[in-house]
LOPA-286303 format. One line per field, with one value per residue (C-alpha): z, x, y; residue number from 1; residue in one letter. Coordinates in nm, 2 decimals, decimal comma. Last residue first. Example, Ala and Ser with C-alpha at 12.3 -4.5 7.8 and 13.67 -1.06 7.14 Angstrom:
BEGIN
Z = (0,71	0,78)
X = (1,37	1,23)
Y = (-0,11	-0,45)
i = (2	1)
aa = (S	A)
//
This chain:
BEGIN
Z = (-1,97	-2,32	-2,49	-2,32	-1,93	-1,69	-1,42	-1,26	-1,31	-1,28	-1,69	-1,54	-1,31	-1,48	-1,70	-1,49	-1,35	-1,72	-1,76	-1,45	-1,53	-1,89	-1,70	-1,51	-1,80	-1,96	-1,71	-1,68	-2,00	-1,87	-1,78	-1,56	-1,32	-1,21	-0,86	-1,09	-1,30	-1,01	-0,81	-1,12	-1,14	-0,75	-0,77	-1,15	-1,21	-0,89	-0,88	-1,21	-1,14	-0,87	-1,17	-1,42	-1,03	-0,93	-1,25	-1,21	-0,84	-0,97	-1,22	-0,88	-0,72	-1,02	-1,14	-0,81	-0,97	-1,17	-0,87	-1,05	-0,99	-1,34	-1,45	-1,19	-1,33	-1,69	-1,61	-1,45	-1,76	-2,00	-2,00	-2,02	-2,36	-2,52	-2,34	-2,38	-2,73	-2,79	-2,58	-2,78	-3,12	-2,96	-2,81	-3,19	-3,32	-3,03	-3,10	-3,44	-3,40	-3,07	-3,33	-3,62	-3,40	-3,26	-2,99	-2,89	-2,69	-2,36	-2,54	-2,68	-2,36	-2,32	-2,72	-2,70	-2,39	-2,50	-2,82	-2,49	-2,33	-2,60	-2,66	-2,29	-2,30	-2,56	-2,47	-2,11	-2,26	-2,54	-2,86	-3,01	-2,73	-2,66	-3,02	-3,13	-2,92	-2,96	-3,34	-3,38	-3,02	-3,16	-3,50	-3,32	-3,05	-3,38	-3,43	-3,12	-3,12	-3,44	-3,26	-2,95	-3,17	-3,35	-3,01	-2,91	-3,23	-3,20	-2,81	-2,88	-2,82	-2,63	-2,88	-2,76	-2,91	-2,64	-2,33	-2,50	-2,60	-2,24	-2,10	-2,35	-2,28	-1,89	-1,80	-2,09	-2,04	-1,71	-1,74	-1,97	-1,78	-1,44	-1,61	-1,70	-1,33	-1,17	-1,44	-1,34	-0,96	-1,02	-1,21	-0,96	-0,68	-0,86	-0,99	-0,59	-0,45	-0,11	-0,12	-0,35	-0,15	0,20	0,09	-0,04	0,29	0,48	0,28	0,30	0,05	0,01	-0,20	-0,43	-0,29	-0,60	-0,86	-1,12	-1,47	-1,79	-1,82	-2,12	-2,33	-2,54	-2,31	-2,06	-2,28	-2,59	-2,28	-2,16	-2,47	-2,59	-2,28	-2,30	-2,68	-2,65	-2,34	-2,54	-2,84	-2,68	-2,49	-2,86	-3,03	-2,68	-2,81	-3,18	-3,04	-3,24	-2,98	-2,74	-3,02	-3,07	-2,72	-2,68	-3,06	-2,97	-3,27	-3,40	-3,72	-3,56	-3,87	-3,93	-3,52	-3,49	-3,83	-3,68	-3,30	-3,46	-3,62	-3,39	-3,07	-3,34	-3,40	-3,04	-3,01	-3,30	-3,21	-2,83	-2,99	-3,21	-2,91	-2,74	-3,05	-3,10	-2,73	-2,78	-3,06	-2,87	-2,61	-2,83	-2,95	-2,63	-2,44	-2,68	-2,50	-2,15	-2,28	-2,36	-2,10	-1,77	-1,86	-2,01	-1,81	-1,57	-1,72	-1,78	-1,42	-1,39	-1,52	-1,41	-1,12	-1,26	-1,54	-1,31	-1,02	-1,29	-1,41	-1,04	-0,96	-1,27	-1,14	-0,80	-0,98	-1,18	-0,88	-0,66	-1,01	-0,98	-1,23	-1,57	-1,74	-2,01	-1,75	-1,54	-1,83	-2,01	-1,69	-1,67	-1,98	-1,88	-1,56	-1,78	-1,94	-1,65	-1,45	-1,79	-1,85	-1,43	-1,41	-1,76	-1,66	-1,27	-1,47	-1,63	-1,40	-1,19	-1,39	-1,46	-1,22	-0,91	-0,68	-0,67	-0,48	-0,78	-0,84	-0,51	-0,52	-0,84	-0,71	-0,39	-0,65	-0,90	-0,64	-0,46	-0,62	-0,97	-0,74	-0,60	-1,00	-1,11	-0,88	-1,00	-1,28	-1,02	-0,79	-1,14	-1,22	-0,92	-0,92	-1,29	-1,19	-1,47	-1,32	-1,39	-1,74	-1,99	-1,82	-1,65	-1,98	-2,15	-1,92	-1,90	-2,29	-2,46	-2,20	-2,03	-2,37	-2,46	-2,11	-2,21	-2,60	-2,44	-2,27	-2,58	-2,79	-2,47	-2,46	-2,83	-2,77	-2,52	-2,78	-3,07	-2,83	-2,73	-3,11	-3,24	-2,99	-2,62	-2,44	-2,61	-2,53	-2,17	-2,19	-2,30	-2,01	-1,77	-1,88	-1,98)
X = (-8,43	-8,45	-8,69	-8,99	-8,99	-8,83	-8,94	-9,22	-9,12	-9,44	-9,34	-8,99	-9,09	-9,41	-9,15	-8,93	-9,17	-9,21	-8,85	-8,77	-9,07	-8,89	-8,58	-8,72	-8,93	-8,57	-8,38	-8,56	-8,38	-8,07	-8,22	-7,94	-8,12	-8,36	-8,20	-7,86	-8,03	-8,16	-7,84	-7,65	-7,86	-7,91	-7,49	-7,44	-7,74	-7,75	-7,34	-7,40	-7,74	-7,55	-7,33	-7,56	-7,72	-7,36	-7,30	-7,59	-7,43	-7,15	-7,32	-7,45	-7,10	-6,97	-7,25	-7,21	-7,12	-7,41	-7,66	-7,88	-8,15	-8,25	-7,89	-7,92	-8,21	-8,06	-7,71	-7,91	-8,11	-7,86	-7,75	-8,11	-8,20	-7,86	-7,87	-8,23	-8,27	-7,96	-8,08	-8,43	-8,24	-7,98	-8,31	-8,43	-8,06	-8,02	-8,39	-8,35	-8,01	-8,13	-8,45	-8,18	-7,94	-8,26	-8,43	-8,64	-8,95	-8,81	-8,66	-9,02	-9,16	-8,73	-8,71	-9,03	-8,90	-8,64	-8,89	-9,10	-8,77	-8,68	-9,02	-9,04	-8,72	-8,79	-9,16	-9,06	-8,75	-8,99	-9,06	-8,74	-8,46	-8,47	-8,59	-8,24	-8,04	-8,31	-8,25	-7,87	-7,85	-8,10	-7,89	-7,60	-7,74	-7,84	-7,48	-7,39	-7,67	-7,49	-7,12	-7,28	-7,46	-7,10	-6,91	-7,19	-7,09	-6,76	-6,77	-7,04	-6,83	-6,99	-7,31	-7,69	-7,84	-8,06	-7,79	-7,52	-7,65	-7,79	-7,44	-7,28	-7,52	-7,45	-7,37	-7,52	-7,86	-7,92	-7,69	-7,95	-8,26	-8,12	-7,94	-8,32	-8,41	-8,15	-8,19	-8,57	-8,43	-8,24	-8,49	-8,78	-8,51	-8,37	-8,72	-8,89	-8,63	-8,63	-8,35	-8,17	-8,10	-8,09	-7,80	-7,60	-7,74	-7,60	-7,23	-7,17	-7,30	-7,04	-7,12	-6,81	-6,55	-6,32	-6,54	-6,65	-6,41	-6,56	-6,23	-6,05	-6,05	-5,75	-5,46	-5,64	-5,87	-5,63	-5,43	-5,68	-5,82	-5,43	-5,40	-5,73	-5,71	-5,39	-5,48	-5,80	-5,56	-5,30	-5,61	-5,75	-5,41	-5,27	-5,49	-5,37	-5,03	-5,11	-5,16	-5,37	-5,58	-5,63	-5,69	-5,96	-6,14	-6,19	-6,23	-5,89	-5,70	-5,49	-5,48	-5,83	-5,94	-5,68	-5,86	-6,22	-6,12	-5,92	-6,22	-6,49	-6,24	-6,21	-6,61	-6,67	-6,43	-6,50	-6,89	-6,79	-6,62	-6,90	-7,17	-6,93	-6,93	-7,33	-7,35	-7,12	-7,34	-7,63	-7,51	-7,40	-7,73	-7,96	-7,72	-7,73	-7,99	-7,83	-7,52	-7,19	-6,88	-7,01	-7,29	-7,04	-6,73	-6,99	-6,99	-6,67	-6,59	-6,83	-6,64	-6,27	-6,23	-6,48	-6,26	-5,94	-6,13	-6,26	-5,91	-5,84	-6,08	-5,97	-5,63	-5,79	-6,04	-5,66	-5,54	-5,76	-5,89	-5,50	-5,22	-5,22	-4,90	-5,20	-5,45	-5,25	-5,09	-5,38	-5,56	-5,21	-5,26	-5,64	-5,46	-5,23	-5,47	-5,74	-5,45	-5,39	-5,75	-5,72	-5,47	-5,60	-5,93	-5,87	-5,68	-5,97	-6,22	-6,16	-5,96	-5,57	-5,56	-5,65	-5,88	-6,06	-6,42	-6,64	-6,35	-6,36	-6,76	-6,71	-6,45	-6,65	-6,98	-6,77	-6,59	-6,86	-7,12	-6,91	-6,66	-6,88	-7,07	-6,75	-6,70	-7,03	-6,80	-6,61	-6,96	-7,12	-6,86	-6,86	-7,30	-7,29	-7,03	-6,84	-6,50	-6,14	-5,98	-6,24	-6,57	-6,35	-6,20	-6,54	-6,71	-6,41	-6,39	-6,69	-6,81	-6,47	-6,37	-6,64	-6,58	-6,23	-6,37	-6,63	-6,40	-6,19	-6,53	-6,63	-6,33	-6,33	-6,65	-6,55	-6,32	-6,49	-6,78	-6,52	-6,39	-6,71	-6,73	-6,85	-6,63	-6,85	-7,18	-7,06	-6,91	-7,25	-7,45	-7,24	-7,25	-6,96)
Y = (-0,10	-0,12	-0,41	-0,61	-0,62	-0,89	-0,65	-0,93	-1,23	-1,50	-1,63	-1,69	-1,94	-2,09	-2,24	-2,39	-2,66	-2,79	-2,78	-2,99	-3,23	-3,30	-3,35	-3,67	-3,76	-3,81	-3,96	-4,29	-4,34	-4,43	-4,82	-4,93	-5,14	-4,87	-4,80	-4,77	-4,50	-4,31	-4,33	-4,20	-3,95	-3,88	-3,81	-3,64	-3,52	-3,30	-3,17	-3,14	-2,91	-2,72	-2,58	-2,37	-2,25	-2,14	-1,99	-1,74	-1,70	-1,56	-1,33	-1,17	-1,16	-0,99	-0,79	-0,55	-0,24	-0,31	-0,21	0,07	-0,17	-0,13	-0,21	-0,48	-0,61	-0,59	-0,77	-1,05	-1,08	-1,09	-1,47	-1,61	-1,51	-1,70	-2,00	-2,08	-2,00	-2,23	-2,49	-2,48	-2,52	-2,75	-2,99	-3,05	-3,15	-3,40	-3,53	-3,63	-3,77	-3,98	-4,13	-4,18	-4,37	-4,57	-4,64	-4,30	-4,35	-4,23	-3,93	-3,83	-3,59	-3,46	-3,39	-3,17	-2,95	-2,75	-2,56	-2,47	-2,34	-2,15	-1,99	-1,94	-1,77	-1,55	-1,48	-1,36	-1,12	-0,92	-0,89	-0,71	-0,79	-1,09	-1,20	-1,05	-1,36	-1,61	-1,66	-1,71	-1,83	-2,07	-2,17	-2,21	-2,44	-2,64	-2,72	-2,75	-3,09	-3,16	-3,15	-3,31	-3,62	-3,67	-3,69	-3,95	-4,16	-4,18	-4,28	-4,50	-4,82	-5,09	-5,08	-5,23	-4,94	-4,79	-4,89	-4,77	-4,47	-4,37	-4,48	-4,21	-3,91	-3,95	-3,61	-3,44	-3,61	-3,52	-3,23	-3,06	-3,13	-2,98	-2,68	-2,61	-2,66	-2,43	-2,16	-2,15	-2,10	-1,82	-1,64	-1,74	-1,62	-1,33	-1,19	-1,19	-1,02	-1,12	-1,42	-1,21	-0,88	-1,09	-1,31	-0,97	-0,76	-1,10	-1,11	-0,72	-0,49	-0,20	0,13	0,26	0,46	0,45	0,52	0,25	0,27	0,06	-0,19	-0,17	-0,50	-0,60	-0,72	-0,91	-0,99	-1,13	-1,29	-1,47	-1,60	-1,71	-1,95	-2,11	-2,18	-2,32	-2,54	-2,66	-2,76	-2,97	-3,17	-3,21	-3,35	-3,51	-3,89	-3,88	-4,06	-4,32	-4,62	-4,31	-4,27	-4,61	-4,70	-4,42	-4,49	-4,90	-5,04	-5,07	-5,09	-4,85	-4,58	-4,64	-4,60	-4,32	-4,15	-4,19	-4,06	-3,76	-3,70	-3,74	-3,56	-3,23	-3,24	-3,22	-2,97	-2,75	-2,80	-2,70	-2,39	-2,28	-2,31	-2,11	-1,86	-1,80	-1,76	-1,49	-1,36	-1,41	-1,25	-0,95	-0,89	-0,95	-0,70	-0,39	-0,22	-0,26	-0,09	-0,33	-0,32	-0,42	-0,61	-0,83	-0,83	-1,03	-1,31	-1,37	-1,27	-1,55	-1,80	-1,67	-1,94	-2,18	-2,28	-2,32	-2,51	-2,76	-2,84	-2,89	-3,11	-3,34	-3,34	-3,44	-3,73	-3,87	-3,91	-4,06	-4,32	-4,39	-4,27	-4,47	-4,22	-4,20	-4,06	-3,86	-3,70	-3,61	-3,50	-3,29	-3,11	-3,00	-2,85	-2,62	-2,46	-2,42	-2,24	-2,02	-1,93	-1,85	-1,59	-1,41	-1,41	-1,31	-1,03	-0,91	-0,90	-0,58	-0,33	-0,37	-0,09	-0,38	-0,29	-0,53	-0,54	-0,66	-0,92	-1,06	-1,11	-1,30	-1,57	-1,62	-1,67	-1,87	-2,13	-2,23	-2,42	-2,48	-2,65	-2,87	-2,93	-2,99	-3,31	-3,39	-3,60	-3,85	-3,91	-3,96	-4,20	-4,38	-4,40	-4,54	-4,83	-4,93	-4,85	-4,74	-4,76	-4,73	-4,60	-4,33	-4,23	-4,25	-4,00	-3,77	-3,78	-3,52	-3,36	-3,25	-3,22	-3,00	-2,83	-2,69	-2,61	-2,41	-2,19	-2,10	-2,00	-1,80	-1,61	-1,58	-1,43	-1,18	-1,13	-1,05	-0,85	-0,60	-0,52	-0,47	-0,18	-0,03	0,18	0,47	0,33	0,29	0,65	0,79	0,59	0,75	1,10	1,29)
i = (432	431	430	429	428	427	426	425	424	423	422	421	420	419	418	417	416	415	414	413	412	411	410	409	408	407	406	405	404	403	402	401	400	399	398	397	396	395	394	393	392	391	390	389	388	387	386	385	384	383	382	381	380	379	378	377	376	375	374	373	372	371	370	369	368	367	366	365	364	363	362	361	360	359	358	357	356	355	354	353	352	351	350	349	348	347	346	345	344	343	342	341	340	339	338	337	336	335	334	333	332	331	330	329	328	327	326	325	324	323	322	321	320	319	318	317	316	315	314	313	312	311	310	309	308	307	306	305	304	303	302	301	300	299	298	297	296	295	294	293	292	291	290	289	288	287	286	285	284	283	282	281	280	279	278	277	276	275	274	273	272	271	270	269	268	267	266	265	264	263	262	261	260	259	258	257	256	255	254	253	252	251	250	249	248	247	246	245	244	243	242	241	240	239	238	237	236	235	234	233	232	231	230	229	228	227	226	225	224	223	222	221	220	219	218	217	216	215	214	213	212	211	210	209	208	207	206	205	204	203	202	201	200	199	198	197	196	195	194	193	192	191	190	189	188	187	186	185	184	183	182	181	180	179	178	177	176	175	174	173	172	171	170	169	168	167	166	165	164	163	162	161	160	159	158	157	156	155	154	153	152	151	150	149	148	147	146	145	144	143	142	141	140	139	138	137	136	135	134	133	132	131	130	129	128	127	126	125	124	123	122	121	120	119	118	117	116	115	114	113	112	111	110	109	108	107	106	105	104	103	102	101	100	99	98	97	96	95	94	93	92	91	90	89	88	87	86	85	84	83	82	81	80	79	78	77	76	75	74	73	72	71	70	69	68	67	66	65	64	63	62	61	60	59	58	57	56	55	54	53	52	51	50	49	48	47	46	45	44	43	42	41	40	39	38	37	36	35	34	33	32	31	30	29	28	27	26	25	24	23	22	21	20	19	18	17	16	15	14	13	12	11	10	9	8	7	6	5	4	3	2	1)
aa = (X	X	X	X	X	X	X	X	X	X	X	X	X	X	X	X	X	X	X	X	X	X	X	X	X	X	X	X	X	X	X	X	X	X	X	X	X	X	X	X	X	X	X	X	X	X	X	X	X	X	X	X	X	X	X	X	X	X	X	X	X	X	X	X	X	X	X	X	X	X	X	X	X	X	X	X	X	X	X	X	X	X	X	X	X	X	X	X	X	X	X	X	X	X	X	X	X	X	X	X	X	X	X	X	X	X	X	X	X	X	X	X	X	X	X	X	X	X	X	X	X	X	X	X	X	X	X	X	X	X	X	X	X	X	X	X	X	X	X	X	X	X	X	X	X	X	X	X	X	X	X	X	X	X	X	X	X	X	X	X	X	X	X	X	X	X	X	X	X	X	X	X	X	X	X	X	X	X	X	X	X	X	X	X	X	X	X	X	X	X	X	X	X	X	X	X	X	X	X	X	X	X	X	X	X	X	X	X	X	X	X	X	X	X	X	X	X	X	X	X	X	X	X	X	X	X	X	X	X	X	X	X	X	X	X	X	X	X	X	X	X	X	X	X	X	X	X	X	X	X	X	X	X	X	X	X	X	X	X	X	X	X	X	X	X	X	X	X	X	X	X	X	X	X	X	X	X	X	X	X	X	X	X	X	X	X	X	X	X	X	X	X	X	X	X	X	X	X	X	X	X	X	X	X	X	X	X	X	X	X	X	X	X	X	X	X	X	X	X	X	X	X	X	X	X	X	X	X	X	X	X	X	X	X	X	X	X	X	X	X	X	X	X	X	X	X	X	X	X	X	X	X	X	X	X	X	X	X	X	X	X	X	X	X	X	X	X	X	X	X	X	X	X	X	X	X	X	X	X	X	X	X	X	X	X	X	X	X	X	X	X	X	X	X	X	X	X	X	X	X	X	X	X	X	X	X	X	X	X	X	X	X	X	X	X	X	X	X	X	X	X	X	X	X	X	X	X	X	X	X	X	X)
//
């Protein structure tokens, strides 16, 4: 039987569902990364913008190394459980039980040291199975059928950072009733609210990697497959002409997003003059998910119908808008308006960006080497914290705490992105 028949055979409904209950499960662990670590420092350990963006770029180190090494071991396992699978289950469960000790550490009031390394450690379980993740993709569904199912599992991450986000606003509003207090964290924690989302993120974690370690079947690669050893694998990217503008585009969109994401809660408070915007940040990422529904929705099928180039500049074009206007915005109404905007382009973004490695190396005829390459598509989604979170938190500081600096900052990432992918050369329109 022909390769390309048994891919389309291996490939099903069934295979997408829980690659996107993976993704779903994953996104809930950095919603609440997103959604409380900020906060949490802020509440109990320091004001400084420049500490807690040393604390949170943290995952941005571990982002830069530990997906690519990761990813290169899976493409040479030899395991019969197939090669990315188990390093899913292994590490879904690591991530599970490190997001239950960050609780600990932080209501048991261990040090900043401590509570940073338990942090670290959480971020080393995500990362360790993230572009495995990525990778199981390509490997399982046909090149023509990539657009579609990434956008659906975009569709589902999305979904499970809105169920988080959404989870933390709730559970935040009730405490805060129940308490008869203002401040969400200290109510929550008063109640006993405060374990609820951390309790569900290690759930979700723990039954994803088990539902794909137990439901997907690998597609089979040879035994003696070729080997690429670490220069012919730096050499292959740094003189391929689509890698590097590719690689470097995702570097500068990632660029934008953290700026804002990473310090979404100090830009609110100093806009709207609140102390507590924990409730009402939490509500801007579950709209701004929300909207990232509604462009993986749309971006997804455009990547493969009128072409990869347009989709992505579409989304990035639609990404932009909110970045030019941001330094205007004052308002709860103005940061609502541009949160739900800026998910629409995200979305777009997200979901037309995730096939194209898998398609040049189909083209390549190199997809026994998605791992390691999917590896470094993480890395450049993670060198951006490690970025926004240090020289943002310098910037902001250097301009006496005004946040908004950030946005024409991230517009100018965007607007050097662009040109990026538009120069590719064999990011062609439909099948490859």
């Amino acid at each position: 039987m022909s390769s390309k028949h048994a891919r389309k055979r291996n490939y099903s409904l069934a295979v997408a569902l829980g690659l996107a209950f993976l993704g779903f499960s994953a996104s809930t662990g950095w919603a609440i990364n997103k959604g409380l670590t900020f906060p949490l420092l802020k509440e109990q350990y320091t004001n400084a913008p420049f500490i807690i963006g040393a604390v949170l770029s943290i995952q941005g180190i571990m982002g830069l190394f530990v997906p690519p090494i990761m990813g290169y071991l899976s493409d040479v396992s030899k395991s019969k459980r197939g090669r990315r699978t188990p390093f899913i289950l292994v590490g879904g469960i690591f991530a599970a039980l490190m997001i239950l000790a960050v609780y600990f550490s932080y209501t048991t009031h261990q040090s900043l040291t401590v509570f940073a390394i338990v942090l670290s450690l959480f971020y080393f379980g995500m990362y360790s199975f993230a572009a495995q993740y990525r990778a199981l993709m390509p490997d399982v569904v046909p090149s023509g059928a990539r657009g579609k199912v990434s956008g659906m599992v975009t569709l589902f991450e999305w979904a499970g950072n809105l169920f988080l986000f959404g989870t933390i606003f709730i559970v935040g509003s009730s405490a805060k009733s129940a308490a008869g207090m203002d401040d969400s964290i200290a109510a929550m924690i008063k109640t006993g609210y405060f374990l609820i989302p951390f309790a569900l993120v290690a759930i979700f974690l723990t039954t994803a990697a088990l539902v794909i370690f137990f439901g997907i079947k690998e597609k089979h690669f040879p035994h003696k497959r070729r080997t690429e050893d670490l220069l012919q694998y730096i050499k292959d990217i740094i003189f391929d002409h689509d890698f590097v503008s590719f690689y470097l585009a995702q570097v500068l969109f990632w660029l934008s997003f953290e700026l804002i994401a990473v310090f979404l809660f100090g830009i609110l408070q100093s806009c709207l003059g609140e102390k507590d915007v924990t409730t009402f940040g939490n509500l801007l990422m579950a709209l701004f998910n929300i909207t990232v529904l509604v462009g993986a929705v749309v971006g997804g099928p455009l990547y493969d119908r009128i072409g990869r180039k347009k989709s992505i500049i579409i989304g990035g074009l639609i990404f932009l808008i909110p970045f030019l206007y941001g330094w205007f915005a004052n308002t709860k109404t103005d940061f609502t308006a541009l949160m739900a905007l800026a998910g629409i382009g995200w979305g777009m973004l997200l979901a037309t960006s995730w096939p194209v490695v898998g398609d040049l190396l189909t083209k390549y005829e190199r997809e026994e080497y998605n791992g390691r390459y999917y590896g470094i598509f993480e890395a450049t989604k993670s060198f951006p914290i490690l970025i926004a979170g240090l020289f943002g938190g310098a910037i902001v500081q250097a301009a006496g705490g005004n946040y908004k600096v950030l946005f024409p900052i991230g517009a100018i990432s965007i607007i050097i992105a662009l040109p990026l992918i538009w120069k590719m050369k064999h990011l062609g329109r439909g099948k490859q």
